[in-house]
N, C-alpha and C positions, 0 to 999 in steps of 0.2 A: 739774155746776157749770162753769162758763165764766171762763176762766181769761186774764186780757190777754196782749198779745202784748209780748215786752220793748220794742220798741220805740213805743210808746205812748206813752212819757213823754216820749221824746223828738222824735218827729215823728210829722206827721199823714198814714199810707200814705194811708186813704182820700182827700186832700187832692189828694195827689201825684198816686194812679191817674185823678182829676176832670184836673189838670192835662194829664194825654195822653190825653185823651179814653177810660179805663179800657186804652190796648193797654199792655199788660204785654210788649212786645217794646220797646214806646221807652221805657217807664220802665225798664227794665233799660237798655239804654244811655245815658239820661240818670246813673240811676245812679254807673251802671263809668266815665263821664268825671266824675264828679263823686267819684271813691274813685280817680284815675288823679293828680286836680290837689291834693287838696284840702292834704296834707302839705306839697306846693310853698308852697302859698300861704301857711300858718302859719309857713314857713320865713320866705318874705319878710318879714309880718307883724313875726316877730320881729326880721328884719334892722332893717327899716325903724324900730323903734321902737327897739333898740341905736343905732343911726345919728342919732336923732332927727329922724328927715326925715317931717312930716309929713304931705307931699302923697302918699308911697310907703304912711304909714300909712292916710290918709283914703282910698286907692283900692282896697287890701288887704280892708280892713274892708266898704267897697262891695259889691266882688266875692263875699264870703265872705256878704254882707246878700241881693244878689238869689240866691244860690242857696238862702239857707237859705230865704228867703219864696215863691219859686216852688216848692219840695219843703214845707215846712208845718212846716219845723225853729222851732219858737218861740220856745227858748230860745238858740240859735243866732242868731234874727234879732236877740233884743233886745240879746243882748251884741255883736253887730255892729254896732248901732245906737251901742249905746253909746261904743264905740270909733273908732267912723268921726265923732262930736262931738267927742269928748275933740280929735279930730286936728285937726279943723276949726278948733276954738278956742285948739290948741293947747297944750293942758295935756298936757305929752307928761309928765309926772312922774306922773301921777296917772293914767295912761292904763296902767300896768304890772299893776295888779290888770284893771281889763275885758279887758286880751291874754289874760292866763290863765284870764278865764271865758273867752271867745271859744274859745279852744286846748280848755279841757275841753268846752265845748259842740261845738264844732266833731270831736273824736276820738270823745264819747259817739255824736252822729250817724253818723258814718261807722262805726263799730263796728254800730251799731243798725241802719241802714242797708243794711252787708255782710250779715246776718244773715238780714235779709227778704227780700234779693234775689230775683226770682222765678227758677225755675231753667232755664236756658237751654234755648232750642231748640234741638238739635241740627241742625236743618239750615238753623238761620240762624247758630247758631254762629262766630262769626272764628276762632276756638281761644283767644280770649284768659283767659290763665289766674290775672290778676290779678296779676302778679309783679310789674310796674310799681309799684301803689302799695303793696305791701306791703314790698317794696323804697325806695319812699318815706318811709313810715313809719318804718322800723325806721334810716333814716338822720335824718330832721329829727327826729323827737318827743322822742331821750332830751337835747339840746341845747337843743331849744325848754322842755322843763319845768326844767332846769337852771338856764337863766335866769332863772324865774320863781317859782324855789323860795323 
């Protein structure tokens, strides 16, 4: 029996492996800067929609929209979608539930994401050992769901 990979439901590798032409050396770097930034950016996000400043939110959501559609994150892109209107139009009030899908779509991803990563090559290796964003993590996220409790 054949058993899905967790990451399934949430993004599409085989998408992602088509997007770098299958080298699994640049998807793993596109990856590890995309699990380096992506807490930053939900920080902002959250900032930006605390502040009420749209244009910080409508660029947030952008940002967070092409990476999810260049990796095959779908339910990542639609809630970035969604958020990156809300901003445009302004409805910053009613924009507080799509932040919190975005945030869960966006942490499911990069959880899922981490997961699959393919496992480094040792002799192309930088030594980077991921402490960056897990270090990011563990400072934006319990603030950002706080928020949005």
């Amino acid at each position: 029996m054949h058993s899905r990979r967790p990451h399934a439901e949430v993004f599409d590798r085989g998408r992602f492996l088509a997007s770098v032409d299958g080298d699994l050396t640049v998807l793993r770097e596109i990856a590890q800067l995309f699990l380096e930034d992506c807490y930053r950016r939900l920080a902002a996000l959250d900032d930006a929609l605390a502040r009420g400043d749209r244009a910080a939110l409508e660029s947030v959501a952008h940002m967070l929209k092409g990476s999810a559609g260049y990796i095959g994150a779908e339910r990542m892109l639609a809630a970035a979608e969604a958020v990156e209107a809300m901003a445009r139009r302004g409805e910053l009030a009613q924009a507080h539930g799509a932040c919190a899908r975005l945030t869960q779509a966006t942490v499911d991803f990069a959880a899922a994401l981490a997961a699959d990563l393919p496992a480094p090559d040792p002799d192309l290796d930088s030594g980077s050992t991921g402490a960056t964003s897990e270090h990011a993590r563990e400072t934006a996220l319990p603030s950002i769901r706080a928020r949005h409790a």
